[in-house]
C-alpha positions as CSV (number, residue, x, y, z in Angstrom):
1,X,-185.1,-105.2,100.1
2,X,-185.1,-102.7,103.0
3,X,-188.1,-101.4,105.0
4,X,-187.7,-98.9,107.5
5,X,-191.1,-98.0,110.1
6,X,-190.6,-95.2,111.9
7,X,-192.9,-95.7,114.5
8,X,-193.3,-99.5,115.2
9,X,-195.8,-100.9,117.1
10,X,-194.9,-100.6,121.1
11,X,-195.6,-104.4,121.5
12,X,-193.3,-105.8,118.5
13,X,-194.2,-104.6,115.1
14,X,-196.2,-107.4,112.9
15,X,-194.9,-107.9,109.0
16,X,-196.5,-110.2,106.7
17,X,-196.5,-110.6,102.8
18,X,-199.6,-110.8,100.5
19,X,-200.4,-115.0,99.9
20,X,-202.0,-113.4,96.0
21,X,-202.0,-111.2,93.5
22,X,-205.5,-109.3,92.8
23,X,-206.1,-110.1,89.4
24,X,-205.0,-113.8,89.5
25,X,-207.1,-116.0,91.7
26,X,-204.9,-118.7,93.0
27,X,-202.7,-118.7,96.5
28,X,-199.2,-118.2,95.5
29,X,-197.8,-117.7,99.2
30,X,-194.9,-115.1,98.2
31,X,-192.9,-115.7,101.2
32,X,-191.5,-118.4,100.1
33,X,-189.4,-117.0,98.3
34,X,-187.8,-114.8,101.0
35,X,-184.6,-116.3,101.6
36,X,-183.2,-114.7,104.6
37,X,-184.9,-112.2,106.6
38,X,-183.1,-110.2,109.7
39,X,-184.4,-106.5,111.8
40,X,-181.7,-104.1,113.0
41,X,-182.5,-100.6,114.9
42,X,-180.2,-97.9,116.1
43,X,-177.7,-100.2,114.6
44,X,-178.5,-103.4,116.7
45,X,-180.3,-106.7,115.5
46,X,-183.4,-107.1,117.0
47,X,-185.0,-110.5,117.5
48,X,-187.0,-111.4,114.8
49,X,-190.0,-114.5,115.3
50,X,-191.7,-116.2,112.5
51,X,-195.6,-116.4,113.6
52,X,-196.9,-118.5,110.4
53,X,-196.2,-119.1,107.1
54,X,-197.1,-114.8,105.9
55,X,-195.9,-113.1,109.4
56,X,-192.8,-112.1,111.5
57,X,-192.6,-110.0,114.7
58,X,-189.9,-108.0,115.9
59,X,-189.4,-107.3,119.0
60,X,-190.1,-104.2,120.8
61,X,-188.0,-100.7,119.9
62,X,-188.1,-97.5,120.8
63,X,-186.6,-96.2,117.3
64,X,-187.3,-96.7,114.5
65,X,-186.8,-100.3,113.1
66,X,-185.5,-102.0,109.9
67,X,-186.5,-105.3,108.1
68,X,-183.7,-106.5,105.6
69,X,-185.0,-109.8,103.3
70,X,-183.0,-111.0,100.5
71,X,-185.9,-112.6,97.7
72,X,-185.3,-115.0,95.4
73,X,-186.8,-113.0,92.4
74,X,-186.9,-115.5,89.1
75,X,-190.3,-115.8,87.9
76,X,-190.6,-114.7,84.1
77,X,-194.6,-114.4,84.6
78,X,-197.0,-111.1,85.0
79,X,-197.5,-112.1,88.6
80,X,-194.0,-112.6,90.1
81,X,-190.5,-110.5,89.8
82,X,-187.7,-111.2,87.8
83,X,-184.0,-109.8,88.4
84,X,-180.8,-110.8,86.3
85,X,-177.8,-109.2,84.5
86,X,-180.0,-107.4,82.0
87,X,-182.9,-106.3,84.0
88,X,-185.3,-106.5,86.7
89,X,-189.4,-107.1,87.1
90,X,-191.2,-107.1,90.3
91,X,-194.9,-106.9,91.5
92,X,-195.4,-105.2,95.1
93,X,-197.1,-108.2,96.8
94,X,-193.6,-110.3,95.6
95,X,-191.5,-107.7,97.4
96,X,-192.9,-105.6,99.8
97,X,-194.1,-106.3,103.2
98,X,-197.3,-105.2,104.7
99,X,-196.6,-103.4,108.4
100,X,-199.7,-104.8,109.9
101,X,-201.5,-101.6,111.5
102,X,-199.8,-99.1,109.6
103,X,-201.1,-100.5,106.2
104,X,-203.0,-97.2,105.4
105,X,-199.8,-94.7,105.9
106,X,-198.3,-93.1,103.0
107,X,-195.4,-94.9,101.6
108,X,-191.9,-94.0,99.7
109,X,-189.9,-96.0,97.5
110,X,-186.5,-95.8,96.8
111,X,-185.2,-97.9,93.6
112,X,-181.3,-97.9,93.4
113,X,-179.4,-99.0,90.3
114,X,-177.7,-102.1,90.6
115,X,-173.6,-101.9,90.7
116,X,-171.6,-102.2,87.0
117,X,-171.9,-100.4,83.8
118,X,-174.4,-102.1,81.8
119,X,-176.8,-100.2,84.6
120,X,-175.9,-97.0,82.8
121,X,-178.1,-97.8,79.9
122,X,-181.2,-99.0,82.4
123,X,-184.5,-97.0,82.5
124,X,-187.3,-97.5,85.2
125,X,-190.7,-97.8,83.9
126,X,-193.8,-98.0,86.2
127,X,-196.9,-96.0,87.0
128,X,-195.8,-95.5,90.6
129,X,-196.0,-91.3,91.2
130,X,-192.3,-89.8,91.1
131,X,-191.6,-88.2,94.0
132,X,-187.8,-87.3,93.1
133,X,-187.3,-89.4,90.6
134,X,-186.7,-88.1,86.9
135,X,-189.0,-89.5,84.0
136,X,-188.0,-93.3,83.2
137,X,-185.0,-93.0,85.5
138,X,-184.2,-94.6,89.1
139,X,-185.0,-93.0,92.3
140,X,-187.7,-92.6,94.7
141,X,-191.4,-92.7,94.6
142,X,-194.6,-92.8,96.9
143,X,-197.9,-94.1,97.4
144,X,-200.9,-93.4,99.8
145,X,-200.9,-96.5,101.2
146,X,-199.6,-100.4,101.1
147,X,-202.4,-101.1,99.0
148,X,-201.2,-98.7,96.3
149,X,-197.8,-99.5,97.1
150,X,-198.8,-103.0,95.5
151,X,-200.3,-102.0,92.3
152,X,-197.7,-100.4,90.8
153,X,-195.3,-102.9,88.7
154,X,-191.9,-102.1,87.8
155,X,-189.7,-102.7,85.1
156,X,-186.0,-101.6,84.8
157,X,-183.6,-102.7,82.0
158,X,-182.9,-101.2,78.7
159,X,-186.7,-100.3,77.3
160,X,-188.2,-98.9,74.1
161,X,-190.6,-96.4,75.1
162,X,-193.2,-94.8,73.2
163,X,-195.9,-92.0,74.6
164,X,-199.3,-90.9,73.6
165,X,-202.4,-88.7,75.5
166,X,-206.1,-89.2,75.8
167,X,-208.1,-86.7,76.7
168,X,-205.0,-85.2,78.0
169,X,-203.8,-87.8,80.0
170,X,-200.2,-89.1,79.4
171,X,-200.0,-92.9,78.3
172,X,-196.4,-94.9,77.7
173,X,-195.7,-98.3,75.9
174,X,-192.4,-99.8,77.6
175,X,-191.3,-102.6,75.8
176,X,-188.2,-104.9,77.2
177,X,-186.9,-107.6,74.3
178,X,-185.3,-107.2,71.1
179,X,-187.8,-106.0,68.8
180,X,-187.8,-103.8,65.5
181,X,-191.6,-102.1,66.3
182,X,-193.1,-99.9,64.6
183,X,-193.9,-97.5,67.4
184,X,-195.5,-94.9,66.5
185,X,-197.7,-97.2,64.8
186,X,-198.4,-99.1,68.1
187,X,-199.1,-96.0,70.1
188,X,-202.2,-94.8,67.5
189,X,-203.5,-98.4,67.8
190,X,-203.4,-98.4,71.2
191,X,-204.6,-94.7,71.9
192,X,-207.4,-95.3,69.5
193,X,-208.5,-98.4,71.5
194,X,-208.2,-96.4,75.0
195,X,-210.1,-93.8,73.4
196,X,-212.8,-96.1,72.7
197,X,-212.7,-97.7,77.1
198,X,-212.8,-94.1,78.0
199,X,-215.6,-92.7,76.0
200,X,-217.7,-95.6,77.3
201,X,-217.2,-95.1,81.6
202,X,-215.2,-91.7,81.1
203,X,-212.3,-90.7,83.0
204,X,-212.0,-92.5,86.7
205,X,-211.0,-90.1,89.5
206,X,-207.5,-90.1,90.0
207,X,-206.9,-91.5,86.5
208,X,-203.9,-89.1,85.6
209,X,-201.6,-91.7,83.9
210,X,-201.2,-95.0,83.1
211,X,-198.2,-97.1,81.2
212,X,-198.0,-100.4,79.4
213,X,-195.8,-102.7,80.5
214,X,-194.7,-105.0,77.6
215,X,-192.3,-108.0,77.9
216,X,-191.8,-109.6,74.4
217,X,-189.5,-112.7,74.6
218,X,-189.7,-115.2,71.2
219,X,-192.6,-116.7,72.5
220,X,-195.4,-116.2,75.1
221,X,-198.8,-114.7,76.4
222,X,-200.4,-113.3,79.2
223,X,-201.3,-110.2,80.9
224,X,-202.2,-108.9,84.2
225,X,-204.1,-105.5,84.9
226,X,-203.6,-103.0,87.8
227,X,-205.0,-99.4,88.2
228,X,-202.9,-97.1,86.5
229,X,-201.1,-99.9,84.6
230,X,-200.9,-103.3,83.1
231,X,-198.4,-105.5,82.5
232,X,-198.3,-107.8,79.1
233,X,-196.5,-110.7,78.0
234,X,-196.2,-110.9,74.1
235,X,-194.5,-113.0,71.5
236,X,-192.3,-110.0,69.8
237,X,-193.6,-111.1,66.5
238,X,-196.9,-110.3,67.5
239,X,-195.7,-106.8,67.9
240,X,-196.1,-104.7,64.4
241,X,-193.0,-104.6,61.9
242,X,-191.8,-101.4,60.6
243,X,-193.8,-100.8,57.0
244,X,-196.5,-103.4,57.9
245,X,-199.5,-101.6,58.1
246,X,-201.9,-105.2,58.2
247,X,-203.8,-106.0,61.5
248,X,-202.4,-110.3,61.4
249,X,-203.8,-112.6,63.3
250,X,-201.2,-112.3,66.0
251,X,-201.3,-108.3,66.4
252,X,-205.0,-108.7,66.3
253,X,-204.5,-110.6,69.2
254,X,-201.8,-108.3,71.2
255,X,-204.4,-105.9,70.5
256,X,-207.1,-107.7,72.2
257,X,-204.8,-108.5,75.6
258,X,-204.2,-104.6,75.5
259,X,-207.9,-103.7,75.6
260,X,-208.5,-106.3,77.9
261,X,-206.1,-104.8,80.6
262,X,-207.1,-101.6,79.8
263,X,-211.1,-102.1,80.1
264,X,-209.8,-103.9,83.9
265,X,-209.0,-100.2,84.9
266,X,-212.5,-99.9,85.4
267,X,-214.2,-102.8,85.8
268,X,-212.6,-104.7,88.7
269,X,-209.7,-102.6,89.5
270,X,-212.4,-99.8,90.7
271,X,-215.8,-101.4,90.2
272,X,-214.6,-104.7,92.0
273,X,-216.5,-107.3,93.9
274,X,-217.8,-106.5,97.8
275,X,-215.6,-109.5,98.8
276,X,-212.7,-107.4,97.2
277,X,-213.2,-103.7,99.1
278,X,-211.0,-104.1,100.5
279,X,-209.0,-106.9,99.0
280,X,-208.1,-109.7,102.0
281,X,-204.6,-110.9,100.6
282,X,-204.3,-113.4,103.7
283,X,-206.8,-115.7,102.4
284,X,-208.9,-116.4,99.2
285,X,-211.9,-114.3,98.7
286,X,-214.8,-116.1,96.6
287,X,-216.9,-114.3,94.6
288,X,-219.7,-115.7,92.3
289,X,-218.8,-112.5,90.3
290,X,-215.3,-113.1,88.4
291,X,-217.9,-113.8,85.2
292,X,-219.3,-109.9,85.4
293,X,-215.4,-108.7,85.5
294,X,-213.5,-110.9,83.4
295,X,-216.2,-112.2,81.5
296,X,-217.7,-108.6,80.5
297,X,-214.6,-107.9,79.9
298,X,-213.4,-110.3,77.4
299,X,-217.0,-109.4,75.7
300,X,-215.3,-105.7,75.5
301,X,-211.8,-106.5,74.9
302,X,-212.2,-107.4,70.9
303,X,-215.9,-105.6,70.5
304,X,-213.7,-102.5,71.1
305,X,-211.2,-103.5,68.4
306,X,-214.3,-103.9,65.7
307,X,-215.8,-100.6,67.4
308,X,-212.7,-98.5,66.9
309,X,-212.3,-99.6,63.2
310,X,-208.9,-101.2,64.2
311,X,-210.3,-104.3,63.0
312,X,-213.1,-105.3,60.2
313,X,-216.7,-106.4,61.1
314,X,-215.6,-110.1,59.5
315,X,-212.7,-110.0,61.2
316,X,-214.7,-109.7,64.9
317,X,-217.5,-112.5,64.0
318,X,-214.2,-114.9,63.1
319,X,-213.0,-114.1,67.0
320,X,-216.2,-114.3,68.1
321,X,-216.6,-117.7,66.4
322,X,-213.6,-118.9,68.0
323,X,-214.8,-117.9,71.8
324,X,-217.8,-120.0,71.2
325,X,-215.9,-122.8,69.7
326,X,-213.7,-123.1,72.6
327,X,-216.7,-123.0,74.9
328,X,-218.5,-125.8,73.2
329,X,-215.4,-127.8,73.2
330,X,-215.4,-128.3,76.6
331,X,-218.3,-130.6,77.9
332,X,-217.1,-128.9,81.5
333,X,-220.3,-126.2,80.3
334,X,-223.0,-129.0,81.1
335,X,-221.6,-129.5,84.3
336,X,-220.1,-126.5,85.9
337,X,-222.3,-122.9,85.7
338,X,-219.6,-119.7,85.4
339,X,-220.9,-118.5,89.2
340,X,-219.8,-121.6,90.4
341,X,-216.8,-121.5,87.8
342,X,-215.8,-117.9,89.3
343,X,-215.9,-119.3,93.3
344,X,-214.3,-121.8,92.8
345,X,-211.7,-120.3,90.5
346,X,-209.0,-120.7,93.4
347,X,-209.3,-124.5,93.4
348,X,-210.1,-125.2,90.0
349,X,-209.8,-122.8,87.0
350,X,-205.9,-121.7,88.4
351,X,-205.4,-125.5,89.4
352,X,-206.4,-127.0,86.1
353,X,-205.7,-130.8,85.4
354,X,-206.2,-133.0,82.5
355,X,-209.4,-133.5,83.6
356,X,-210.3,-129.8,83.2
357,X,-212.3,-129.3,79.7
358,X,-214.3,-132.2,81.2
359,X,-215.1,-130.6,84.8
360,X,-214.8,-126.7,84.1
361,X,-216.1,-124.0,81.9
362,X,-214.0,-121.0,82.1
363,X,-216.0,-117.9,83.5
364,X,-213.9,-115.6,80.7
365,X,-214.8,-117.6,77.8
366,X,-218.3,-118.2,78.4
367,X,-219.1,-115.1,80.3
368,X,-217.8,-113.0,77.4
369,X,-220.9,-115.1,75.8
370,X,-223.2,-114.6,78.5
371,X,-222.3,-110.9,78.3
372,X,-223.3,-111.6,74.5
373,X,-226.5,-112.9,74.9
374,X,-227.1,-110.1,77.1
375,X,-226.2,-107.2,74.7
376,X,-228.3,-109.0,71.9
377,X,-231.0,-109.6,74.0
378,X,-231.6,-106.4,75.4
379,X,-231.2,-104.5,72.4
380,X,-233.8,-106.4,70.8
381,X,-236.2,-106.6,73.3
382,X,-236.1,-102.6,74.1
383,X,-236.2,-101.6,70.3
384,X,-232.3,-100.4,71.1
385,X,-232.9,-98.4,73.9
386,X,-231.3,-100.4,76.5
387,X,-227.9,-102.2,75.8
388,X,-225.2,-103.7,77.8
389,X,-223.5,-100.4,77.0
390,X,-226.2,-99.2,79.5
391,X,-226.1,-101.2,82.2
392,X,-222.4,-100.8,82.5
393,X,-222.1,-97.2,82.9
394,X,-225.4,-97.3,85.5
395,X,-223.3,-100.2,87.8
396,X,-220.0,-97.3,87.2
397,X,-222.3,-94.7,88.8
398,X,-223.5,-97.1,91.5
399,X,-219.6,-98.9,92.4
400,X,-217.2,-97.1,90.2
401,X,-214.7,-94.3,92.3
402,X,-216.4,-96.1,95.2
403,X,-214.9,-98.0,98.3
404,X,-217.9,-99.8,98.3
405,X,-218.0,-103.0,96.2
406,X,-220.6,-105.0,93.9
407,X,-222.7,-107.0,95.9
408,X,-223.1,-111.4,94.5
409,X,-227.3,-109.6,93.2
410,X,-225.8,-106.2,92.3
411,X,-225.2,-106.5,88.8
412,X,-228.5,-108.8,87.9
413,X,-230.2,-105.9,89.9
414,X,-228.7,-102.9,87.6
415,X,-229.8,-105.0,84.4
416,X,-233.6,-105.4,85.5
417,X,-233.3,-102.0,86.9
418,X,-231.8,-99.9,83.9
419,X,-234.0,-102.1,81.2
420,X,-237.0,-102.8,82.6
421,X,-237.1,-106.7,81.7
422,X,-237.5,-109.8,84.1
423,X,-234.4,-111.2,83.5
424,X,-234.9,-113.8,86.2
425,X,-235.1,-116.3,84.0
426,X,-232.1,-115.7,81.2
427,X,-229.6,-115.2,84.7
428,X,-230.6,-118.5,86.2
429,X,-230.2,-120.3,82.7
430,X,-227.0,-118.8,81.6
431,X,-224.8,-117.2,85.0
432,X,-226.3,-120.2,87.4
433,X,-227.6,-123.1,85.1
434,X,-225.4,-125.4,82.7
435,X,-228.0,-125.5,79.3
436,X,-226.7,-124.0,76.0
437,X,-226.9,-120.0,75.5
438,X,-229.4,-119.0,72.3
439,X,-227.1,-117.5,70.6
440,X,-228.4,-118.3,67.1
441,X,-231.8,-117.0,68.3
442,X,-230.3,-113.7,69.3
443,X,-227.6,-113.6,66.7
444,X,-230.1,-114.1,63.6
445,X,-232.3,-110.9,65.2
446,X,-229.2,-108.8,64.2
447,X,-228.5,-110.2,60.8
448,X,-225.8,-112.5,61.9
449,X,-225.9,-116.2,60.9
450,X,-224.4,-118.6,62.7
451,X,-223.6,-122.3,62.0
452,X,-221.5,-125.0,63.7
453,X,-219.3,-127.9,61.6
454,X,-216.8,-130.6,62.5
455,X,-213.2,-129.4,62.8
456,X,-210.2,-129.9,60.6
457,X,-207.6,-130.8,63.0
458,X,-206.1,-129.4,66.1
459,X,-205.2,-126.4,64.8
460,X,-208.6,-125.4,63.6
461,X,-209.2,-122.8,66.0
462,X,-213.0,-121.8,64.6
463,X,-214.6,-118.5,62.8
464,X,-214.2,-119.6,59.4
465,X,-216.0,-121.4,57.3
466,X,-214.4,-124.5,55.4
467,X,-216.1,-126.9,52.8
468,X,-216.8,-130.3,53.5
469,X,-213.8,-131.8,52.1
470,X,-211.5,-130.2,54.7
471,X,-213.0,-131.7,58.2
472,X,-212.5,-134.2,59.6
473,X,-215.7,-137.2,60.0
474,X,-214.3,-138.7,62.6
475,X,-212.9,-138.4,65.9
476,X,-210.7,-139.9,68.8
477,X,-211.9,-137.8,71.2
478,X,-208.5,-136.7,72.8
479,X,-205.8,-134.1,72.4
480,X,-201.9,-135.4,72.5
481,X,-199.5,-133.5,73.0
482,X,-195.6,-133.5,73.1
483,X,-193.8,-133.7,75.7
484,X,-189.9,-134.3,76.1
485,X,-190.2,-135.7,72.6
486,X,-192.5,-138.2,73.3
487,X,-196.0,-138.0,72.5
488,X,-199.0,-138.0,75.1
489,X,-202.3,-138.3,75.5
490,X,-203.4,-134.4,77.1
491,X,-207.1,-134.8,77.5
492,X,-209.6,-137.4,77.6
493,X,-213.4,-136.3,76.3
494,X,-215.9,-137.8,78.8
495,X,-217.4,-140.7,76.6
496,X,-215.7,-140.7,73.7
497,X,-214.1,-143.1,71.6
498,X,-210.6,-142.9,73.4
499,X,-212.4,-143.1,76.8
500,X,-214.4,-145.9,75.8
501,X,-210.7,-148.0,74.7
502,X,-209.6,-147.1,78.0
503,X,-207.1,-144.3,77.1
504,X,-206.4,-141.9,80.5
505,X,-204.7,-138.7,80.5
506,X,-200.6,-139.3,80.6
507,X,-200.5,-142.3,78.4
508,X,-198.1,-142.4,75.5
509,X,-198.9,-143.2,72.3
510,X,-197.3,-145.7,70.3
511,X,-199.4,-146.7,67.5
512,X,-202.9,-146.7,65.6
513,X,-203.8,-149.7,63.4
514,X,-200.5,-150.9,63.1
515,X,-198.8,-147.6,62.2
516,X,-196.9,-145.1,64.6
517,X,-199.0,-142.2,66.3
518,X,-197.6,-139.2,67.4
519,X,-199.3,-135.7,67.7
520,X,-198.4,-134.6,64.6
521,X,-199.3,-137.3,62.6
522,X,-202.6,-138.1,64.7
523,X,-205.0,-135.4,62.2
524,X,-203.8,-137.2,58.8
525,X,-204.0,-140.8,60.6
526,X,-207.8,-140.3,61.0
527,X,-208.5,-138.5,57.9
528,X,-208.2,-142.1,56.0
529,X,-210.5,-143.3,58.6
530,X,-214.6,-143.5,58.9
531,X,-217.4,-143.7,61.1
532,X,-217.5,-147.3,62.8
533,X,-214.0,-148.6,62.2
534,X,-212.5,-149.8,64.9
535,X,-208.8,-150.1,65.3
536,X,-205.7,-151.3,67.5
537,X,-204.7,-148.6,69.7
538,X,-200.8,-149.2,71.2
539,X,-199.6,-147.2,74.5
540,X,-197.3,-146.7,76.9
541,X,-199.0,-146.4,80.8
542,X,-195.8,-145.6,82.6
543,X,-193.3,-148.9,81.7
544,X,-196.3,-151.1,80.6
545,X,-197.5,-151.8,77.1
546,X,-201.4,-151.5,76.3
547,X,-203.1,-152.3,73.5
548,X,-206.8,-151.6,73.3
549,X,-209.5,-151.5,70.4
550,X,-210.9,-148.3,69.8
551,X,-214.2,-147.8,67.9
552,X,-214.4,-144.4,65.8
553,X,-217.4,-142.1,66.0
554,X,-218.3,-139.3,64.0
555,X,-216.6,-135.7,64.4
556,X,-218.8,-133.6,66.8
557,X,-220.3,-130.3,65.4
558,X,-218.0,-128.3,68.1
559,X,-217.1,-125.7,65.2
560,X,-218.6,-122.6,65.3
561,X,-218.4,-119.8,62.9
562,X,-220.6,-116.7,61.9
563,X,-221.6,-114.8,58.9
564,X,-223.3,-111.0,57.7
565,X,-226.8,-112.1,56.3
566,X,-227.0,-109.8,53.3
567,X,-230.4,-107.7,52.3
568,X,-231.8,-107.8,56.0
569,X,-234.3,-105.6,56.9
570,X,-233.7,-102.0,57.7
571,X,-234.2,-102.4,61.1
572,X,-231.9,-105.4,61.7
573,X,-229.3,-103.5,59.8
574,X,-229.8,-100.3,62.1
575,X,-229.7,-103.1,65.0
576,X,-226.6,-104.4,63.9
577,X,-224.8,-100.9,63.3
578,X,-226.0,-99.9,66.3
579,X,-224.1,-102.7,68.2
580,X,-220.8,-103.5,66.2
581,X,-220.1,-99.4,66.1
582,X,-222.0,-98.0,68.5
């Protein structure tokens, strides 16, 4: 990595690197993976002091002056950058330093090919403007400023690339990994789903491209979002097969990480916290807010699916049933709000232990609920003149295309504002308090039922309904896990049955009554079991054997899953339309 500054500070020019990523909450301090770091001008070294762990000066020059940093780039993830033999990944904030003072100057790029033939076959895929630089090729590109600079990932290697518009507006898929998709397929799915984002907020200023950035090794997940771009991390079977025209559970959910990115362009990447205009990437910035933008959010991501007809309305209440079965799995709910859940997302939701489901409730999960409750609630209280819908594009017109940011009251405001409720009351139960959401209650109002039951196993994920016969009565109250073949204990549930015997996160297990235990015998061990037995549990703590009595109690009702009432009332039914497709 080269940077030249043509006009350095007179008293030794500053550089530091961003210590995050906006979009991931957690203090990754990129410089440490500069590896060697010199400055040269006119041809001469100049003396180069590191100030802290982020920040080197130079020394004065009267010429323009050079940084030179070789990076150690090898981290396979959204959020980092990636370079071997067959191609190369990289986020600004990995990358580029910041010339402190001069962060608001326009900025070039220049991206070489690397030496050797297999380059020949490379493209260069990112949202970055071309300033010489032909379509999907390398060469150089600019950006107003070092914030910009930042939010532009790139990806070079040997891509499939499909293109689509909407409203106009040119869209790629880039897709690195050895897939056989069916792209054109995958671009109407997708430009449907952007269609359905844009018509909500409309077109942001400025919004005159974006690209998908797709990495689909065997197996993996994740995204990240940025402003004119996102980039995705799929398993490349999730990706759909040439002549499969089904929406499977694992497109369904590619499809849902591709709204979700997409719905960020908006809401945090332009409608963003106060704390985050502008963003501080020296230090962590807390917000009691990450609920509003990445819960709201995952409320959007898979209504949007069910909204576009991409998927069926039974098909959206089974992954709605599974959001609030992982919630209620967690007994972190009763003990951690999703404000505090969002401030504190630096220390605890990125830093999660074993200890987590008991300690945290995860401001995307239940805020997508809380976002909800909201929707139900205020479209049955207002008749179906005010909906979430509403209140989203009156906080666009207030923050969005703004460089001023959502105040912590801003968006609690809006909602009293723009429906004309006291919702005092429903914020401090369900953004600041810890007490169940009524989502029966507000379900039932639009003709959905919902119900809870014990789960089958570990795989039982939620949002179906199963007969009696196929969960489980009782429970351990644990998750195991494998790890290096040998089988652990993941999770311990505050007070139950494995708590009670003792069991701490780490342990292995060794057996259960007499009879080995492993994770993927542990579901069919207990099936044979019932309420009140109460058995020899075997483990390994570290080098040291302990066995322990554990007394079995019934499954909880942690299962959630949700049904179409049939022959509701004409207004529930118009209620219900009037929600699922808008």
């Amino acid at each position: 990595m080269r940077l030249t500054v043509e006009n350095p500070a007179p008293d030794g020019q500053v550089f530091t690197m961003p210590t995050w990523i906006p979009g991931s909450y957690m203090i990754r301090d990129y410089a440490r993976n500069v590896v060697a770091i010199r400055a040269e001008s006119d041809g001469l070294d100049v003396p180069l002091k590191k100030l802290d762990k982020s920040r080197w000066r130079a020394a004065p020059v009267q010429k323009p002056l050079t940084l030179v940093a070789e990076i150690y780039a090898y981290d396979l993830s959204v959020r980092g950058a990636h370079l071997d033999n067959t191609h190369a990944y990289f986020n600004g904030p990995c990358v580029f330093f910041a010339v402190c003072g001069q962060e608001d100057l326009p900025c070039e790029l220049e991206i070489l090919p690397p030496a050797g033939p297999a380059a020949a076959e490379w493209r260069v895929a990112t949202s970055m403007r071309r300033k010489d630089a032909a379509p999907y090729s390398f060469g150089t590109f600019e950006a107003d400023d070092y914030a910009e600079l930042i939010d532009h990932p790139v990806e070079a290697g040997q891509l499939s690339i499909g293109e689509f518009e909407v409203r106009g507006i040119p869209h790629a898929i880039a897709i690195r990994g050895k897939t056989r998709v069916d792209m054109g397929r995958l671009c109407r799915d997708v430009e449907t789903l952007c269609e359905r984002h844009m018509s909500l907020l409309g077109v942001p200023e400025g919004f005159d491209r974006y690209v998908f950035l797709v990495h689909a090794p065997g197996s993996g997940y994740g995204g990240l979002e940025h402003g004119w771009s996102s980039s995705l991390v799929c398993a490349r079977d999730s990706l759909p097969a040439r002549g499969d025209d089904t929406v499977g559970d694992a497109y369904r959910t590619f499809l849902g990480l591709v709204s979700h990115e997409y719905f960020h362009a908006w809401n945090v990447k332009r409608m963003k916290p106060a704390v985050f205009a502008p963003y501080d990437l020296s230090a962590e910035s807390h917000t009691g807010l990450l609920w509003v933008f990445e819960g709201i959010t995952s409320y959007y991501d898979d209504l949007a699916l069910v909204r576009s007809g991409l998927i069926s309305e039974k098909s959206y209440l089974e992954l709605l049933g599974r959001t609030i079965t992982r919630v209620l799995r967690g007994s972190g709910r009763l003990k951690q709000s999703v404000e505090e859940s969002s401030f504190d997302a630096w220390t605890k939701f990125y830093k999660q232990d074993a200890n987590a489901p008991n300690a945290i409730v995860s401001y995307y999960a239940k805020g997508s609920l809380i976002a909800l409750a909201l929707d139900l609630k205020l479209r049955s209280q207002t008749d179906g003149r005010v909906s979430l819908d509403d209140v989203m594009k009156a906080c666009w017109e207030r923050w969005g295309d703004s460089d001023v940011g959502m105040p912590e009251d801003g968006f609690e405001t809006v909602a009293a504002e723009v429906s004309q409720l006291d919702l005092d009351d429903f914020f401090d139960a369900s953004v600041r308090g810890t007490g169940e959401l009524p989502l029966e209650a507000l379900l039932h109002t639009h003709g959905i039922a919902y119900t809870l039951r014990a789960s089958s196993g570990s795989s039982d994920k939620g949002g179906q309904k199963l007969d009696n016969s196929k969960q489980r009565s009782v429970w351990l109250g644990a998750t195991l896990t494998e790890t290096n073949g040998k089988s652990t204990f993941a999770s311990v549930m505050n007070g139950g049955p494995a708590e009670l015997a003792g069991i701490a996160p780490g342990d292995e297990a060794v057996a259960l009554d007499g009879l080995q235990l492993t994770s993927a015998n542990a579901d069919s061990r207990l099936k044979a079991c019932r309420v009140g037995d109460e058995l020899e549990l075997v483990v390994f703590r570290g080098d040291e054997l302990l066995t322990t009595r554990v007394r079995l109690d019934a499954a909880p009702l942690d299962t959630c899953y949700l049904e179409l009432i049939g022959d509701v009332e004409l207004d529930v039914e118009s209620r219900r339309m009037a929600w699922l497709h808008a």
